[in-house]
C-alpha positions as CSV (number, residue, x, y, z in Angstrom):
1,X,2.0,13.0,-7.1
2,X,2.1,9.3,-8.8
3,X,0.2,6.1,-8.0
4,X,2.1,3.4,-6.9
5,X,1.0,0.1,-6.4
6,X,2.7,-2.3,-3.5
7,X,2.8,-6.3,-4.2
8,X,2.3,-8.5,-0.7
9,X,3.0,-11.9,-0.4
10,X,0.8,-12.8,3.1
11,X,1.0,-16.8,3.0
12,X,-1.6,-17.9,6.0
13,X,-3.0,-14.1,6.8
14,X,-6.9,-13.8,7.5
15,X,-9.1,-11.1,6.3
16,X,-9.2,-9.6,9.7
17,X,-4.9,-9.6,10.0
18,X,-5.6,-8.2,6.3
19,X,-7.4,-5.2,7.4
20,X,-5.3,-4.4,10.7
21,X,-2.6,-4.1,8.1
22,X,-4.5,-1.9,6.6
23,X,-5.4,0.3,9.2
24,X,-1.4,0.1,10.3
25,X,-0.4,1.6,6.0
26,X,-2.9,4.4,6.5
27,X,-1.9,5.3,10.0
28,X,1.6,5.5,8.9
29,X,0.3,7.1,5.7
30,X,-1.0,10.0,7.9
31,X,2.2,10.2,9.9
32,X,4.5,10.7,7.0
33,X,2.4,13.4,5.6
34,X,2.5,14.9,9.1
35,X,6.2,14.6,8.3
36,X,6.2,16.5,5.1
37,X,6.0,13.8,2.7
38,X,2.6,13.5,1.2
39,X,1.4,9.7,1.3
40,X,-1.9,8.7,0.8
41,X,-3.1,5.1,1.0
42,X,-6.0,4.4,-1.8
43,X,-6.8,0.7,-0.3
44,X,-6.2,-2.4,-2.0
45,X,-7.2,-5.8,-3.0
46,X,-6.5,-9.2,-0.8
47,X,-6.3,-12.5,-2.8
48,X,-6.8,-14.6,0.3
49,X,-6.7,-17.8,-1.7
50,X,-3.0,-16.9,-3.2
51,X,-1.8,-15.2,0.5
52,X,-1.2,-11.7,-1.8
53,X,-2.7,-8.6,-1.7
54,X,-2.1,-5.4,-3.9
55,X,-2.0,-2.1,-2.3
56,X,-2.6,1.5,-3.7
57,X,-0.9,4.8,-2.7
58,X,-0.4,8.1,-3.7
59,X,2.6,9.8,-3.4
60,X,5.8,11.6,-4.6
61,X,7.8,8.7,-4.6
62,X,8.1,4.8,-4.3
63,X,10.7,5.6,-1.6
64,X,8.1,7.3,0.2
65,X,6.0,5.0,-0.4
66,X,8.3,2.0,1.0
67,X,8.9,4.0,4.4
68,X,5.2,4.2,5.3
69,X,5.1,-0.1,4.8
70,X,8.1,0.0,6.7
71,X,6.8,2.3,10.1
72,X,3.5,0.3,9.3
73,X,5.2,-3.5,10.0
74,X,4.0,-4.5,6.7
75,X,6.3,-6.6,4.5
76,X,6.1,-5.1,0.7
77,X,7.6,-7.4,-1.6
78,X,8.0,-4.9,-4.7
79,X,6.4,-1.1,-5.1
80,X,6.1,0.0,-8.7
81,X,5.1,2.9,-10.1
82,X,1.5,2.7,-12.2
83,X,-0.2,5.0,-14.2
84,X,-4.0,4.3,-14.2
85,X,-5.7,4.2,-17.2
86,X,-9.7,3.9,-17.4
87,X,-11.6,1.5,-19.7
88,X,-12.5,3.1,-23.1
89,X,-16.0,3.7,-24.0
């Protein structure tokens, strides 16, 4: 399973639109791996004063990963592969 992280652009959405978006990814998340394809949505960060937000899933591929957005309503402008690599000590 690979991280992949989803790029938004949400010109004019509130914090509360923000999270029923949320809620909607990780529903559809749940449904897809109902499905047989393992999707797991990790949450995400919302720039509010840009209209972006950055969202992080798990799963087998960034195909995968576009069909949840898509079943959730949520407009993905790009989903990339990322490979997470922790701060050195």
């Amino acid at each position: 399973m690979a991280s992949f992280l989803v790029f938004r652009d949400l010109p004019g959405v509130t914090r509360d639109q923000y999270a029923a978006a949320q809620r909607a990814a990780a529903d559809a998340s749940r449904r897809l791996t109902a499905a047989g394809h393992e999707v797991r949505y990790r949450g995400g960060f919302f720039l509010p004063g840009t209209g972006r937000a950055i969202c992080i899933f798990d799963a087998d591929s960034a195909a995968d990963v576009a069909e949840v957005n898509q079943q959730a309503g949520v407009p993905a402008a790009d989903v990339v592969e990322a490979i997470d690599l922790p701060a050195a000590t």
